[in-house]
C-alpha positions in Angstrom: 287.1 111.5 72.0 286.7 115.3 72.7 289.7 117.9 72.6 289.1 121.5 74.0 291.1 124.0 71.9 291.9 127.8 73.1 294.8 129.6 72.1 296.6 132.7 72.1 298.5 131.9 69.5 296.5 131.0 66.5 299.3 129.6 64.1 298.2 126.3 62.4 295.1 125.7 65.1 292.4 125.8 61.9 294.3 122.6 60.6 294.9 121.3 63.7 291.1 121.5 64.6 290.1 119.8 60.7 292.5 117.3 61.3 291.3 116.3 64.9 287.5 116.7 63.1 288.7 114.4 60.7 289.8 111.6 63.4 286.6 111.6 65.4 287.1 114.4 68.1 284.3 116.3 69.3 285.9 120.0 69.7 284.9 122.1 72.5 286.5 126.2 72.4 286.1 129.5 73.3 286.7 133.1 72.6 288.6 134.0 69.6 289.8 130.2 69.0 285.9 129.1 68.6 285.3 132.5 66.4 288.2 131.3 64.4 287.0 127.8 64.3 283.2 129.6 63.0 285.2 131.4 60.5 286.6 128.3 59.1 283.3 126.4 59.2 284.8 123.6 61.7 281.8 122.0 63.7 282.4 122.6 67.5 280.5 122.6 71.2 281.2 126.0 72.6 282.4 126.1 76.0 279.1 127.5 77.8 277.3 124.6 75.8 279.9 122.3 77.7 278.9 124.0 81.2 275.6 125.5 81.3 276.8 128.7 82.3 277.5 131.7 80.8 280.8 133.5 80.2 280.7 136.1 83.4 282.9 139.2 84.7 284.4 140.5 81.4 285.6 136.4 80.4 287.3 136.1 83.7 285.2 132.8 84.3 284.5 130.8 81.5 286.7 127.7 82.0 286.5 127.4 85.5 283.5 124.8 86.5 283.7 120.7 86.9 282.3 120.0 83.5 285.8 121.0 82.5 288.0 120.6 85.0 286.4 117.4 86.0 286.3 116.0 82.0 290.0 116.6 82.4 291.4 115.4 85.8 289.0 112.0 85.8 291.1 109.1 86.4 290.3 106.7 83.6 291.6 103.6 85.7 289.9 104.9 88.9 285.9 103.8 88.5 285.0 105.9 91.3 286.4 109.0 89.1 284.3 107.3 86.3 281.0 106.9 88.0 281.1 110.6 89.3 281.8 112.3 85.8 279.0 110.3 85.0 276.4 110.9 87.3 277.0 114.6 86.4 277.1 114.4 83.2 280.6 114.8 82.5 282.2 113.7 79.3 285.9 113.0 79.6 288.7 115.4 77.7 291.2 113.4 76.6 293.6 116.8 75.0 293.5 120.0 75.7 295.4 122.7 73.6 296.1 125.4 75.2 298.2 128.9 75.1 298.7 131.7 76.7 298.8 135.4 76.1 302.6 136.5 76.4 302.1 138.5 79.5 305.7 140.3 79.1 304.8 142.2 75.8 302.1 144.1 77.7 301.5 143.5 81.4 298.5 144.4 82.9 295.9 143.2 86.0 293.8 142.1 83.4 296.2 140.2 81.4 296.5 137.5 84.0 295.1 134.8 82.5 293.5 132.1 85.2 291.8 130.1 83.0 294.3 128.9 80.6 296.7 127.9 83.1 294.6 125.9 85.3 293.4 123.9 82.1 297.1 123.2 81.5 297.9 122.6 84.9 295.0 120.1 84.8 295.5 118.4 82.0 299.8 118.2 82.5 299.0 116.9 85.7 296.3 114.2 84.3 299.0 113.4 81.3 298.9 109.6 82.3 295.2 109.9 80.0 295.4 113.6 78.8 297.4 114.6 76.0 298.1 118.6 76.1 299.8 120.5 73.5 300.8 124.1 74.3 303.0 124.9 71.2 302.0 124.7 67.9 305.4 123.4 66.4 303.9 120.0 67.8 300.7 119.8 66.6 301.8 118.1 63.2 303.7 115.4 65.4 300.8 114.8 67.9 298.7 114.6 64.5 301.1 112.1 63.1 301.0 109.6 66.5 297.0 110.0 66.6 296.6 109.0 63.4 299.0 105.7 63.7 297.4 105.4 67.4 293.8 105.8 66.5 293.4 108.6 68.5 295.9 107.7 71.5 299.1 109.0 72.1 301.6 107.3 73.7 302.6 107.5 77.4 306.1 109.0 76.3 304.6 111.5 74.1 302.0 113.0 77.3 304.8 112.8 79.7 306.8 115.3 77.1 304.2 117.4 76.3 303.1 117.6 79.9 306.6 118.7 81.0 306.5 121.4 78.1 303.0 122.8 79.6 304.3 123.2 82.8 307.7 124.9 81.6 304.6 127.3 79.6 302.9 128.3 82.4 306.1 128.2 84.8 307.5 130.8 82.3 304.2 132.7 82.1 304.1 133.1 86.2 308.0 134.4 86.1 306.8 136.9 84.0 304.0 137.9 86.4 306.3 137.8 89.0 308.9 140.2 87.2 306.2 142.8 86.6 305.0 142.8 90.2 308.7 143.1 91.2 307.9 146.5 89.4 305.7 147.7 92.2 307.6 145.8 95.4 309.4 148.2 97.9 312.8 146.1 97.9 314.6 148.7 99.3 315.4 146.7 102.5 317.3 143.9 100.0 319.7 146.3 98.6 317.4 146.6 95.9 317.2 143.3 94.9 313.7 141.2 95.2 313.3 138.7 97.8 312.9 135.4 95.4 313.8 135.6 91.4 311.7 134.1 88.6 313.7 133.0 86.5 312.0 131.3 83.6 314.3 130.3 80.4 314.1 128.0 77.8 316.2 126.1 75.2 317.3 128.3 72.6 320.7 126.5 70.8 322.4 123.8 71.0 326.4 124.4 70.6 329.1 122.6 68.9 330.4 121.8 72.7 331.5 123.8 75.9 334.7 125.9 76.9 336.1 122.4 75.6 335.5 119.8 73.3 335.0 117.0 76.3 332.0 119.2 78.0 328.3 119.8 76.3 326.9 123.6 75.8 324.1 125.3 75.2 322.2 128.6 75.1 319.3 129.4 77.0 317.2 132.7 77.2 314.7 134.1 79.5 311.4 133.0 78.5 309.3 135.3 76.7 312.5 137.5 76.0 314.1 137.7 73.0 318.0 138.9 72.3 320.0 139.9 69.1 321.4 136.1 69.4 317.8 134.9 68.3 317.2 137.2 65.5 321.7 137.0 64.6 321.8 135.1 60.7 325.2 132.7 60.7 325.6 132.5 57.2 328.7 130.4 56.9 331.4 128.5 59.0 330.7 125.6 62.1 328.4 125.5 64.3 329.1 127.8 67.4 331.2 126.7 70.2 330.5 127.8 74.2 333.8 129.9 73.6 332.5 131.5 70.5 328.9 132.8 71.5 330.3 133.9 74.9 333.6 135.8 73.3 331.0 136.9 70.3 328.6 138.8 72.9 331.5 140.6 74.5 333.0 141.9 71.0 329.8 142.9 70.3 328.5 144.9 73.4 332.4 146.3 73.0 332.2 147.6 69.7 329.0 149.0 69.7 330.1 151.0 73.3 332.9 152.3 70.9 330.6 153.5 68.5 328.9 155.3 71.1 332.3 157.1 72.4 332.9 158.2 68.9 329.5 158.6 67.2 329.3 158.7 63.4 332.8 156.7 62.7 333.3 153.3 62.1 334.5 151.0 65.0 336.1 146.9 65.2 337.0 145.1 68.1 339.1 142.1 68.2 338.2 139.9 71.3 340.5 136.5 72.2 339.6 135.0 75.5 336.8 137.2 76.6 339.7 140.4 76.4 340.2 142.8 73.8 343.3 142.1 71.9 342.8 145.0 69.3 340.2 147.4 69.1 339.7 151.1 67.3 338.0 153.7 65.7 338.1 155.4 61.9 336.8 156.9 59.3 336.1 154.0 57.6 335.9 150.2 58.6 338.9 148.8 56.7 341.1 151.4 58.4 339.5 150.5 61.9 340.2 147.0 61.8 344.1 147.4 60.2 344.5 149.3 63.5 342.2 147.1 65.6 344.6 144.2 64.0 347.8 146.2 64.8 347.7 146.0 68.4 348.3 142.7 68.9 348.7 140.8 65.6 349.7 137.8 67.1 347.3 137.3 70.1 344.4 138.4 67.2 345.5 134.6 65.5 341.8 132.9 66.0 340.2 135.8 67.6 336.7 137.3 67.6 335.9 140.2 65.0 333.3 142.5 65.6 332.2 145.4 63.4 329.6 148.1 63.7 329.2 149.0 60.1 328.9 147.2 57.0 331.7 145.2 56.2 333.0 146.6 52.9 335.0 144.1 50.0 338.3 145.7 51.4 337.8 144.8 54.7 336.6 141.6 53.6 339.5 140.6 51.6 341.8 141.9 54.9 339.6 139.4 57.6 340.3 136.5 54.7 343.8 136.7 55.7 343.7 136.2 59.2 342.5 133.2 60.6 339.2 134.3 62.7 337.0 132.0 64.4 334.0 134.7 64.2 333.3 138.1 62.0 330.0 139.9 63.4 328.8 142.8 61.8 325.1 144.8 60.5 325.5 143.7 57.2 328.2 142.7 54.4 328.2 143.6 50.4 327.7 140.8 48.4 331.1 141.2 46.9 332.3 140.9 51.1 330.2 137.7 52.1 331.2 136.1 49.1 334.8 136.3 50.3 334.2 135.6 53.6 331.9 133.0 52.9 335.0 130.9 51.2 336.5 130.7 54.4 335.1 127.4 55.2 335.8 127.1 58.6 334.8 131.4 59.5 331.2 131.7 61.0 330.0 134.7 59.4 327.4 136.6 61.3 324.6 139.4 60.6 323.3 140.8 63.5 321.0 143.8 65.4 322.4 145.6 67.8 322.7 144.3 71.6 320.5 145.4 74.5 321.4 146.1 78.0 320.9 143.2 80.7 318.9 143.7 84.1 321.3 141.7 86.1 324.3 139.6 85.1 324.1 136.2 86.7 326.9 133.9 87.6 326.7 130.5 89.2 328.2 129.5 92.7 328.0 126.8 94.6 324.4 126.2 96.0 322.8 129.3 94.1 323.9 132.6 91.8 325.6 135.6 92.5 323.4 138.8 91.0 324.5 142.3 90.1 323.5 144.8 88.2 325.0 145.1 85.1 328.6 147.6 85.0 327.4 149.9 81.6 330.6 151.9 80.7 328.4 153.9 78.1 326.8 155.5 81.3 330.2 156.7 82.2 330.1 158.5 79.1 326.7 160.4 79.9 328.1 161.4 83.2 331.3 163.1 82.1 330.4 166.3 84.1 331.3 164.6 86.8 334.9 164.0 85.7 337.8 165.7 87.4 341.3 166.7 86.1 343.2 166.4 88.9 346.3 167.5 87.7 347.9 170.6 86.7 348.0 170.1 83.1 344.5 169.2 81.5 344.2 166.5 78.2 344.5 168.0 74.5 341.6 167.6 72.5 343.4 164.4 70.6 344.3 163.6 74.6 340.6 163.4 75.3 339.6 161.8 72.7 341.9 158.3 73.5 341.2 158.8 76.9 337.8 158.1 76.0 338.3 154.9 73.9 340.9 153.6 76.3 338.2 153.9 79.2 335.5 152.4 76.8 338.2 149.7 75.9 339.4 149.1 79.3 336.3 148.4 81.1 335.9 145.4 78.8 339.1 144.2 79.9 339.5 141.6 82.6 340.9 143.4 86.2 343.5 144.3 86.5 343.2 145.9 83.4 345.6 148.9 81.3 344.8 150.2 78.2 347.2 152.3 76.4 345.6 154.3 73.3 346.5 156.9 70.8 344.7 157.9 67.6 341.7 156.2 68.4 343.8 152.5 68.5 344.3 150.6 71.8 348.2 149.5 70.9 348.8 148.1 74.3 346.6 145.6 76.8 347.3 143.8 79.9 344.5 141.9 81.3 344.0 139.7 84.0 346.8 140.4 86.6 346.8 140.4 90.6 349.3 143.5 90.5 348.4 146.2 88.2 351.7 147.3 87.7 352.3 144.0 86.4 349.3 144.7 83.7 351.0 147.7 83.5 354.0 146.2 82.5 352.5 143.7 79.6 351.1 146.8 78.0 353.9 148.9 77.3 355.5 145.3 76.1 352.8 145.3 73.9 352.8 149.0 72.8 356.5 149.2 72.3 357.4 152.6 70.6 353.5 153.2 69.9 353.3 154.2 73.7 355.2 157.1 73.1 352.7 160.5 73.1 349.7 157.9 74.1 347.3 157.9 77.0 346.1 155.1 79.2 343.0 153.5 81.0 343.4 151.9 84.3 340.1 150.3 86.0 340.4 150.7 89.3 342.8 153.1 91.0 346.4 153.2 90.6 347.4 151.7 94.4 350.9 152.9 93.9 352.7 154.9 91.8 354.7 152.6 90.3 352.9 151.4 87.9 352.3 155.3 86.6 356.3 155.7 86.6 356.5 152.8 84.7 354.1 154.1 81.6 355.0 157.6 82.0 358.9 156.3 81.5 357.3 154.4 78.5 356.4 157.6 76.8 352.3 157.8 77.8 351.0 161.5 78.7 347.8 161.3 79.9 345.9 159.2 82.1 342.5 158.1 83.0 341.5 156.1 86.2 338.6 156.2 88.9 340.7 157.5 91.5 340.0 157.0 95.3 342.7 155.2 97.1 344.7 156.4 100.0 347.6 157.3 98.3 345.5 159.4 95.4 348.2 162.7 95.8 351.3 160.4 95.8 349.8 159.2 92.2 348.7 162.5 91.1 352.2 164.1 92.5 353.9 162.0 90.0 351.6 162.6 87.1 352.8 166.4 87.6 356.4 165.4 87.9 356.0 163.7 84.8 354.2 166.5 83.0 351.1 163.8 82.4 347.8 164.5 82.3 344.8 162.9 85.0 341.3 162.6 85.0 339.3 160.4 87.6 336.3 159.1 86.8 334.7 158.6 90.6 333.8 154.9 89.1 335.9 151.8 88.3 334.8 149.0 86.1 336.4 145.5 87.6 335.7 142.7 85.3 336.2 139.2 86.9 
């Protein structure tokens, strides 16, 4: 039996090798695998032993010659195949462990690896013999079946690990393919590349989908890595569908708060994919009794995000309400003691969230693609703003009409967002007429509406809806401006004595 061994990743491969030493294998490896394999005193054949030729052009060829690829892709039931390794003096592999270099961490020419993936490709494609192990999570298992199997594993056991190979070097040539996108004059696609690689890989299994009938999952993009995969769930259920989608948009939320308002303490309350509640404070317990206050009732199994530490007075205010998840940097011990009682509340610790390259939906045959609608680059662009009308925002004025836009574009179209003292106290989400989400969030703002500002996400069509809030009390506006009837809708903001900036850029969230 003879296994070749060459990895990038070098975790558990000196055991691996003793062990395979210890069942009879003859070793054959290269590079730094067969350097660490000399460093550990493990017998093996060296791959130019195996071939008769040298390692050429800077270790491009090494691998590539039939006394490898030909020990691995013989047919064992095919005596043809047989008699030809044979009369060259080929000795069958029967596993290759392999692994490659992860090209996205630093791409480069050079870091395209050829002989790694052809081995794998061989050996995957020879599975009903070869065994071929590309991760070394398995190598304890494969250990475990070629012990009880004197040396052979079992046809189920190749298929898997041939599938996972592929998947390895499918992911690795996505990655390749990203980085040349990097150098690809797409302009006549809009900007978009003519074919996607899109490589990703099992990451969680969820406690079910959007309902308790359907099955979920998380995936991520090979070789990529999000704050979900470093995120610590100390406590509570295992996530649903619902919860790690509603999670990841109070997240991204409260952290654009905290860039609208730097240095003071932001929560978001999410229920649905929407904000319910969301504000900013001087201190975190103060930002979530007004994050709370916007909607009390609608917050009832909600989403809690927080971008500071979660203090043993906010702690004992979450325990309280019933939440479904509370996501924060950290907790005091006294807080994630408290928290932690709550049996049924997934407590999470998590880093910050990073900015997608596209957002991806599915559709019928294929995906729709965009880039991804970042409000926070709305906020490095405020030069470009415009007060259109004759009286310009207060200082306080400014700074709602900042949260309310940060707030708003998070908020399903057609969204309004009515703010004042850093606390969105009114939001309607989700209607065809926007005078109709107009109208569910002065309901929800009540008397709070009085001296507050709103955020619209697209234009104001008509200026109804404007009437309606400025009736309700509100005195300043902000909106991206551009329909046909723009001076009818700024007329009325003067009438009203109201305040309105446009943006020049709407955020529609479907």
């Amino acid at each position: 039996m003879r296994a070749l061994l060459s990895v990038y990743d070098k975790t558990g491969i000196v055991e691996f090798a003793r062990s395979l030493r210890d069942l009879g294998f003859t070793l054959v490896s290269s590079g730094g695998t067969s350097s660490a394999l000399v460093a550990a005193g493990i017998d093996h054949l060296r791959v130019e032993e195996v071939t008769g030729s040298p390692e050429m052009l800077d270790g491009r060829v090494k691998t590539l010659h039939p006394a490898i690829h030909g020990g691995i892709l013989a047919r064992r039931d095919d005596p043809e195949h047989l008699r030809t390794i044979a009369e060259h003096g080929i000795e069958a592999i029967d596993l290759v462990v392999v692994n490659l270099y992860p090209f996205s961490s630093d791409p480069s020419v050079e870091l395209i690896d050829i002989g790694g993936p052809s081995m794998l490709r061989s050996a995957a494609k020879n599975h009903d013999a070869v065994g071929v192990v590309v991760d070394p999570s398995d190598y304890d298992a494969v250990l475990n079946e070629l012990t009880a199997g004197a040396g052979v594993l079992s046809s189920a056991t190749r298929v898997r690990l041939a599938r996972k190979a592929f998947a390895h070097t499918s992911a690795y040539d996505a990655a390749i393919v990203r980085w040349l996108d990097t150098c690809t004059d797409d302009s006549a696609l809009g900007g978009f590349v003519p074919t996607m690689g899109l490589a990703v890989e099992h990451a969680q299994t969820l406690r079910y989908g959007e309902n308790p009938h359907q099955q979920g999952a998380r995936y991520r993009f090979a070789g990529q890595s999000s704050w979900w995969d470093t995120a610590v769930q100390h406590g509570g259920k295992e996530l649903s569908y619902l919860n790690v989608f509603d999670a990841d948009a109070a997240w991204r939320l409260v952290h654009d708060l905290g860039v609208a308002a730097v240095g003071r303490a932001a929560v978001a309350i999410i229920k649905h994919a929407n904000p319910c509640g969301a504000a900013i404070a001087d201190d975190v317990a103060t930002a979530y009794r007004l994050a709370h206050l916007c909607d009390p009732v609608s917050a009832f199994g909600g989403i809690v995000a927080i971008n500071r530490t979660v203090t043993r007075e906010l702690a004992e205010s979450l325990s309280g309400v019933f939440s479904e998840v509370v996501i924060a940097p950290g907790y005091d011990d006294d807080a994630l003691a408290i928290l932690m009682s709550k049996k049924n509340l997934r407590v999470i610790t998590a880093e910050p969230p990073t900015s997608p390259s596209v957002t991806v939906r599915s559709i019928d045959g294929g995906l729709l693609v965009q880039s991804p609608d970042l409000v926070v680059d709305d906020l490095a662009r405020r030069e470009l703003w415009q007060v259109v009308s004759v009286r310009t925002p207060t200082d306080r004025e400014w700074n709602d009409l900042l949260v309310a836009w940060v707030i708003c574009a998070h908020v399903s179209s057609n969204a309004i967002v009515i703010a004042t003292e850093g606390q969105g106290v009114g939001i309607g989400a989700g209607q065809q007429s926007r005078v109709d989400a107009a109208r569910i969030a002065v309901n929800k703002a009540g008397d709070r509406a009085v001296g507050s500002v709103v955020a619209s996400d697209a234009f104001f069509p008509f200026r109804d809806g404007l009437d309606l809030l400025a009736e309700a009390g509100v005195r300043a506006a902000i909106q991206p401006g551009g329909s046909v009837r723009d001076d009818e809708v700024i007329a009325a903001a003067n009438e009203h004595g109201m305040a309105m900036v446009f943006t020049g850029r709407r955020h529609f969230r479907h």
